[in-house]
Every structure is written in C-alpha cells, then in structure tokens.
C-alpha positions in Angstrom: 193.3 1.5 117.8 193.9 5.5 118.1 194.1 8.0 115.2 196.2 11.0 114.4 194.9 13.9 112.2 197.3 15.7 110.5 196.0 18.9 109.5 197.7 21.2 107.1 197.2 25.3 107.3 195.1 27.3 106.2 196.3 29.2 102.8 198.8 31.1 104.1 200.6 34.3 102.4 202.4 32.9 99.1 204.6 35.4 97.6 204.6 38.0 100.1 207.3 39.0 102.6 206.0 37.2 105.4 204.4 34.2 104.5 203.6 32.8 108.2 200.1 34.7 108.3 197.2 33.1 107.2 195.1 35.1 104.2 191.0 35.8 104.7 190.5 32.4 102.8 193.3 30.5 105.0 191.4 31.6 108.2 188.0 31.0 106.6 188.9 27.3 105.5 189.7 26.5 108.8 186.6 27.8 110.4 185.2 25.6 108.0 186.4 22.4 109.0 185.9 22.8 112.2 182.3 23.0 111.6 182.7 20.1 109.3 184.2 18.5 112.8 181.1 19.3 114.3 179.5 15.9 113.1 182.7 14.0 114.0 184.1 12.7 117.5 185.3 15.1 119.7 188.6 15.2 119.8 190.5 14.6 123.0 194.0 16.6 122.1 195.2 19.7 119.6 198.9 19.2 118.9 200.3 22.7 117.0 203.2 23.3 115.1 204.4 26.8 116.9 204.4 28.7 113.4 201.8 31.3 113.3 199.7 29.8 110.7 199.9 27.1 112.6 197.8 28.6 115.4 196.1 31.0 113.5 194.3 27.8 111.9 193.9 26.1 115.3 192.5 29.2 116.5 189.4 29.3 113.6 188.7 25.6 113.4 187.6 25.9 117.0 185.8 29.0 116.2 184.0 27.0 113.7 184.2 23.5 116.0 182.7 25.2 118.7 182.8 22.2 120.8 184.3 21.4 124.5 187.5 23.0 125.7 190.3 20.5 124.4 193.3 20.2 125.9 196.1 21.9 123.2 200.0 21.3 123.3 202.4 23.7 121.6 205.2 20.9 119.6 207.6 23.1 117.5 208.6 19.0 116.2 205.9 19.8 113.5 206.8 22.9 112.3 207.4 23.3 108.4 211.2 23.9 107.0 212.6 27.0 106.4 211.8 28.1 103.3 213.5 31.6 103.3 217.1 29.8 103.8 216.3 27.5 101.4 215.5 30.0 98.6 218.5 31.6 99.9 220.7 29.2 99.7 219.5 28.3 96.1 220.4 31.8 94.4 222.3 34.6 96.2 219.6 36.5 94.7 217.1 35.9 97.6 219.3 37.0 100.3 217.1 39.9 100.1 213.9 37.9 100.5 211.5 41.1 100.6 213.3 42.8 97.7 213.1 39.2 95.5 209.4 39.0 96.1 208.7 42.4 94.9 210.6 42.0 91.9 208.7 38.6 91.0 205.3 40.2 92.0 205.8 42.6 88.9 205.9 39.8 86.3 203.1 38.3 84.3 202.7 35.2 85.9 204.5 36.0 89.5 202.8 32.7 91.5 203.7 31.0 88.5 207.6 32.3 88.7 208.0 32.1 92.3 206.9 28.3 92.2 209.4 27.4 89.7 212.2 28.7 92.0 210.3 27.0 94.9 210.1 23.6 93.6 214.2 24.3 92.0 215.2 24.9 95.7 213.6 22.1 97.3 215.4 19.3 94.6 218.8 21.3 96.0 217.8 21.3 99.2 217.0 17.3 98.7 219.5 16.1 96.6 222.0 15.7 99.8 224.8 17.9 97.6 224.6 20.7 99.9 223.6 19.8 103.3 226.3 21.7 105.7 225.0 24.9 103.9 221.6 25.1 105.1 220.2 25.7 108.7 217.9 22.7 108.5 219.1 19.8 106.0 217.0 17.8 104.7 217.7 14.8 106.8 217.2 16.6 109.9 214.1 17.4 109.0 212.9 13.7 107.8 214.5 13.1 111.5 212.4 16.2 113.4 209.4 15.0 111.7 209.1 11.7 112.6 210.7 12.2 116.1 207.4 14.9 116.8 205.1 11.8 115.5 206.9 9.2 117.5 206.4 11.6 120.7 202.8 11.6 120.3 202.2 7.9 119.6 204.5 7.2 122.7 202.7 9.8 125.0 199.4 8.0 123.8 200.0 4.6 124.6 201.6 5.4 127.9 198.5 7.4 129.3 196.6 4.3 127.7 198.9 2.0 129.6 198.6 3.6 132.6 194.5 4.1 132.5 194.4 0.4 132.1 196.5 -0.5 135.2 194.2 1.6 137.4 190.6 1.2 135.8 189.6 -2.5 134.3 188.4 -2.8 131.0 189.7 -0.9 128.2 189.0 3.0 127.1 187.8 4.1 124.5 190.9 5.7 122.1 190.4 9.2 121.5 190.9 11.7 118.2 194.6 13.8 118.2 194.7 16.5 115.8 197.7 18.0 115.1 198.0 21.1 112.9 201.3 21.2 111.2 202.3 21.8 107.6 202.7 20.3 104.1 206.2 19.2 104.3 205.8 17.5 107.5 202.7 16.0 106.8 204.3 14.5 103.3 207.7 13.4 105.0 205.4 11.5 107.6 203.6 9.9 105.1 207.5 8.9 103.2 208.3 7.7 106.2 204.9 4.9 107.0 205.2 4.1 103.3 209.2 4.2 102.6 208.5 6.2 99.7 211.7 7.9 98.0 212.4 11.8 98.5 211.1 12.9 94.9 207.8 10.7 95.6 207.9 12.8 98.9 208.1 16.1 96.9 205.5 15.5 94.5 203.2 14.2 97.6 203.6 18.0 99.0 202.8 20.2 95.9 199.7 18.0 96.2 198.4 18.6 99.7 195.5 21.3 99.8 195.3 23.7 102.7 192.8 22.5 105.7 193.5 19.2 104.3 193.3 16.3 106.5 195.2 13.0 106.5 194.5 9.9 109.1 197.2 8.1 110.6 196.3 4.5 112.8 198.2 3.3 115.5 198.5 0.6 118.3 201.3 -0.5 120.2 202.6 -2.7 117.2 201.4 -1.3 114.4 201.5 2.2 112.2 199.3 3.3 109.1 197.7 5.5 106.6 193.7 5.4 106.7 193.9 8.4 103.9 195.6 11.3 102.7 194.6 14.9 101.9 191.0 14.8 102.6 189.7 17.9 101.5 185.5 17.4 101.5 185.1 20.0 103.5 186.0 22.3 100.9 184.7 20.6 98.4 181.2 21.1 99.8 181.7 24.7 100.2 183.1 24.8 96.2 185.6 25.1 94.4 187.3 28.4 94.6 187.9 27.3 97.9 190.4 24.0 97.3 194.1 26.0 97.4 197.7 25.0 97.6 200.0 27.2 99.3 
C-alpha cells in the first residue's frame, strides 16, 4: 500500500491582478506544515503543479520540513484551471482582468463581490453549454487531472515492480506529495468517488489552503483515506484556516 498527498497552496493573491503569488500568510502556512511534517515519514518524492504558488509553497514547507533532500518532479498535469479565461469568458467585462479587479476592490464587500462572479463562472464553465469557447473546458480538465494522478500511481508501481524483480522481499512504500491546487484536488476526489460536477464544486469552495488530502493505492485498488486536513493550522489558530 502507497499514499499520495495532495497538498493545496498556500493563500495565494485573491482579488489582485496576479493571483499566482503566494501572500505572507500563504508562504507562512506552508512553512508550517512542513514542520508539522517533521513528526511524519519522510517523504520519498515532491510532485509540483508548475504554477508559481505551486512552488512557492513547495519551496516553504521544506523550509519548515527541514528534512533530507527529496527528489522533486515538475508535472504541469496538476496545475489549476485558468481562471482569468473563465471570468472572461463569463462577462465581456473582464477582458480587462486588471481593470475589473480594481473596480471590485472599491466596493464594500469586494472578496464578497468577486466570489459571487467566481462561483457564477465556474457553473458556466461546468454546465457543458459553452465548452468550444474556453481554452481549457471543463472536461479536459476532469481528463488532465486524473491523467497527472494516473501517471504517478503508474510510475510508482513500476519502480516497485522492478525493485522486487532485483531485491527479494518487499519495500517499504514510500510518501508522494504532490502540491497542486483546489480544483484539481476536488476533481480527483469526483473522480475516486463518482461524485457529480456540482458535488465537485461545492467540494472546492471547501478546501482550505496547506490543506492535505490522502489518496491509497495498490496495483488493484484506489481510495480516499481523508480529505482537507487542515490540523496543522488549526494548532497554530484560527486566523490562520483560509480559502483562496
């Protein structure tokens, strides 16, 4: 038996221009599960979405880990969708993303706003009405998704395979972490579990940032252990447990 990590970002920059940069909290949750990992088995490969939040959180858990060097493959497979084109395609309004966000910045409730046009997107994006518009559809992301998990879990049992033809006896499986995003991480979890898409959305406005879900495997069979794990925040309190 083997198990995948999934780890989601740290809180990256909601709202803002650029959103693929981690904030001082998003880089400071991550230093803080990797000392949270401390206590844990080392880990025996990083897998990392190639989104710079992505490595930017990679980069502070093993600040924080501060454990042996571990061997770290880049695999764009887990990056997150593209959010820009799908505001964008939602309202002709956004086509001047930078422009959009200042304007909601000035109201009352701007995180408030910009998540209701968020979440409006996503059920377009979704709903399967519109997919030759957008750069990414939604299928082909389901289809990306599980493709980078398949990869993994394939690459794993081979070099298991192969250890055993050489060395008798059987080793030891070793921890993968991978650190991806919410949307992959949720349309992972639809696929193990054959949820439906809107089960899948509701799964991903749920999943904190630094958040950890465990995936099981073997040659014959595939699992969730748990989902959005988020203790190590919790120990440090709450104004650390975030979203986006």
């Amino acid at each position: 038996m083997a198990a995948i990590y999934l780890i989601r970002h740290g809180q990256a920059s909601f709202g803002s221009t650029d959103y693929d940069q981690l904030s001082d909290k998003g880089s400071q949750q991550a230093t803080l599960l990797g000392e949270y990992w401390r206590s844990r088995v080392a880990p025996s490969k990083f897998y990392c979405g190639d989104l710079l939040r992505h490595g930017q959180t990679l980069t502070n858990f093993v600040n924080g880990y501060q454990g042996p060097t571990t061997p770290m493959v880049i695999h764009s497979g887990f990056n997150e969708f593209d959010h820009v084109d799908i505001l964008q395609k939602y309202n002709v309004q956004w086509q001047n993303f930078a422009q959009m966000s200042q304007e909601i910045n000035q109201q009352n409730q701007p995180n408030k706003a910009l998540q209701k046009e968020f979440y409006q997107a996503l059920h377009r994006w979704i709903s399967g009405d519109k997919d030759d518009e957008y750069k990414e559809s939604w299928p082909q992301f389901q289809a990306r998704c599980i493709r980078a998990l398949q990869n993994i879990i394939e690459q794993e049992l081979a070099r298991k395979r192969e250890f055993s033809a050489v060395v008798s006896g059987t080793k030891k499986s070793k921890d993968i972490l991978v650190f991806t995003s919410g949307g992959t991480i949720s349309v992972i979890i639809q696929h193990i579990l054959k949820l439906t898409d809107q089960q899948t959305l509701a799964i991903n406005q749920q999943t904190r940032n630094t958040s950890v879900t465990r995936l099981l495997f073997s040659e014959n069979m595939l699992s969730v252990d748990y989902f959005n794990n988020y203790s190590h925040l919790e120990q440090a309190g709450d104004d650390w447990i975030t979203f986006k």
